[in-house]
SELUM-994033 format. One record per residue (C-alpha): residue in one letter; x, y, z. Coordinates in steps of 0.02 Angstrom, whole numbers, padded with zeros to 5 digits, always signed. Example, Ala and Ser with C-alpha at 12.3 -4.5 7.8 and 13.67 -1.06 7.14 Angstrom:
SELUM-994033
A+00615-00225+00390/S+00684-00053+00357/
***
This chain:
SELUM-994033
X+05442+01278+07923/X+05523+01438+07935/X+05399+01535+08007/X+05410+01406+08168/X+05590+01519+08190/X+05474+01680+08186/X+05339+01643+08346/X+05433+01586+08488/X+05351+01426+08568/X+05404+01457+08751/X+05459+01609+08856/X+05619+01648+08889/X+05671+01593+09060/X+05680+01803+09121/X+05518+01810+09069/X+05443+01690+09167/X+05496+01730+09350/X+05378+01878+09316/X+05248+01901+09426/X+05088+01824+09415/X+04973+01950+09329/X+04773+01964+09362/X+04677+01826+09306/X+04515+01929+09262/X+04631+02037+09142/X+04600+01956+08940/X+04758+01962+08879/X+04923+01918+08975/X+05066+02020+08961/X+05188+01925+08858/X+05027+01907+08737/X+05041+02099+08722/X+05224+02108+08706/X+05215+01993+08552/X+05071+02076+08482/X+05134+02265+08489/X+05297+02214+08443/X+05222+02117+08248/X+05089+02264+08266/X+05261+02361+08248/X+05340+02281+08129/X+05184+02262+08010/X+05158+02453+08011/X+05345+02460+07967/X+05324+02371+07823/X+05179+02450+07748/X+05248+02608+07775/X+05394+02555+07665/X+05279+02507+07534/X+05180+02661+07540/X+05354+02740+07506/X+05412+02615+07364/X+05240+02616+07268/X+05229+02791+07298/X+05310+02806+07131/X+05212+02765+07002/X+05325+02701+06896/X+05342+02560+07039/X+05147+02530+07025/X+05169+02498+06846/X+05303+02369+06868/X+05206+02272+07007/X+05059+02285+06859/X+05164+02188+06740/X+05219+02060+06855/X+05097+01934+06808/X+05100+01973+06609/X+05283+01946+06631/X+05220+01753+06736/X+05113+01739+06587/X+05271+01754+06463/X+05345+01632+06558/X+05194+01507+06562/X+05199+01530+06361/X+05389+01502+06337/X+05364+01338+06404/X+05240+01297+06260/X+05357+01352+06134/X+05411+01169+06083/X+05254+01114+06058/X+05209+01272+05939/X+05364+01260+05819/X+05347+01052+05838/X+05147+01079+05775/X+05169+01237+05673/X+05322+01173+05571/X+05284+00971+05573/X+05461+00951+05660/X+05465+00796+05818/X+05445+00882+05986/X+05649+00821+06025/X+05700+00926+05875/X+05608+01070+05938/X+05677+01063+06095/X+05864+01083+06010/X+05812+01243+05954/X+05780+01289+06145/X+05995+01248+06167/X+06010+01360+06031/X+05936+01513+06121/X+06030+01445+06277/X+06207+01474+06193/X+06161+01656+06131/X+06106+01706+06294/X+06247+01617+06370/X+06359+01719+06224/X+06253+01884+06271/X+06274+01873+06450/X+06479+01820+06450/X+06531+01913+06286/X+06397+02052+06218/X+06347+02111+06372/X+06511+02175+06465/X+06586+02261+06287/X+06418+02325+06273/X+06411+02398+06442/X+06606+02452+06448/X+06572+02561+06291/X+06432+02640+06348/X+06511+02716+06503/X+06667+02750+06412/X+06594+02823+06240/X+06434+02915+06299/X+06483+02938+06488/X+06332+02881+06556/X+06308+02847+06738/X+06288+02655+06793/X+06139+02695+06844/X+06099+02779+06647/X+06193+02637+06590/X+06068+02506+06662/X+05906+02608+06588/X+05997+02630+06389/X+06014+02426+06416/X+05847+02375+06492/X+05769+02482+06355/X+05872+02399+06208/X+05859+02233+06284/X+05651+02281+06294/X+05673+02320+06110/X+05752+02162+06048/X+05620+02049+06142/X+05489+02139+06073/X+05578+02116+05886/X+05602+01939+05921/X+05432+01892+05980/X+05370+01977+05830/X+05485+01867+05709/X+05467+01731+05805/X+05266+01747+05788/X+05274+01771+05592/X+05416+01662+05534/X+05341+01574+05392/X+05526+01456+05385/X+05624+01381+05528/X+05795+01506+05497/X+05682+01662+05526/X+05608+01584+05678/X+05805+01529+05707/X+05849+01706+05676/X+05703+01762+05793/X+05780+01644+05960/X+05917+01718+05959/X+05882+01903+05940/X+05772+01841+06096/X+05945+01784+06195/X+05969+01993+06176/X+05811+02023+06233/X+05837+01896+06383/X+05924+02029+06500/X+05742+02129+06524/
***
C-alpha cells in the first residue's frame, strides 16, 4: 500500500496539455521522465551503499545479521528448553522470562546511565568511545550468559545466567 504513494497513477494536469508526441516513437515522454528520474534515484542509492559497505567492518555486520535473526528465533524456544531440560510446567518457565524482563528493564533505567556517566567522566572517553567500551562489555556479558545459561546444571545458575543476559541485552 505504500508504494501506490511512490508511482503516480495519472499526470499532473501541466503535463498533459503537452503536445502530442509521435506515435511511431516506443516510449512516450512522461514514460521517460519517470524512468530516468527512479534510474536516478536507484544509482543514488547504490552508490551510498558502495560507500557504507565500503568499510569492511560494515560488511561484517550485514554478515551477522541473520545469526543475530537466528538468536532471536532460539530465544523464543527458551521456555520450552528450561520447561524440558529442568521438568518445570511451560507457565513456570515462562516466569523466568519476567525475570530477565526486570533486569533489563533495571539495566536500561538504572545500570546503564551511571555506567555511561562514569565512563565519560572517569576515563574521558568520547560518546562516540563511550558507545564502543559498552557494546563490547555488553558483547561480553551475552556471551558469559549464554555460556551459563547453556551449562547450568540447577535452575539459580541458569537464574544467575538470565540476568547477566539483561546486561548483555544492550548489544
Amino acid at each position: 500500500a505504500g508504494g501506490a504513494f511512490a508511482v503516480p497513477e495519472t499526470l499532473a494536469r501541466s503535463e498533459t496539455s503537452q503536445p502530442q508526441h509521435d506515435p511511431s516513437s516506443n516510449v512516450s515522454p512522461p514514460f521517460t521522465k519517470t524512468r530516468d528520474k527512479i534510474y536516478t534515484e536507484l544509482m543514488a542509492s547504490v552508490n551510498d551503499l558502495i560507500i557504507i559497505f565500503g568499510d569492511w567492518k560494515m560488511g561484517v555486520m550485514a554478515g551477522l545479521y541473520p545469526a543475530r535473526m537466528m538468536c532471536v528465533a532460539v530465544l523464543d524456544l527458551l521456555p520450552r528448553y528450561i520447561s524440558y531440560r529442568y521438568h518445570w510446567s511451560f507457565a513456570s518457565a515462562t516466569y523466568l522470562l519476567s525475570l530477565q524482563a526486570l533486569g533489563a528493564a533495571f539495566c536500561l533505567l538504572i545500570l546503564l546511565p551511571i555506567l555511561s556517566e562514569n565512563l565519560g567522566k572517569r576515563f574521558e572517553l568520547s560518546a562516540v568511545q563511550k558507545n564502543v567500551v559498552l557494546a563490547r562489555l555488553s558483547l561480553g556479558f551475552l556471551s558469559v550468559s549464554l555460556l551459563l545459561e547453556g551449562i547450568a546444571p540447577t535452575i539459580p545458575t541458569l537464574i544467575g545466567g538470565l540476568l547477566v543476559g539483561a546486561l548483555g541485552d544492550g548489544a
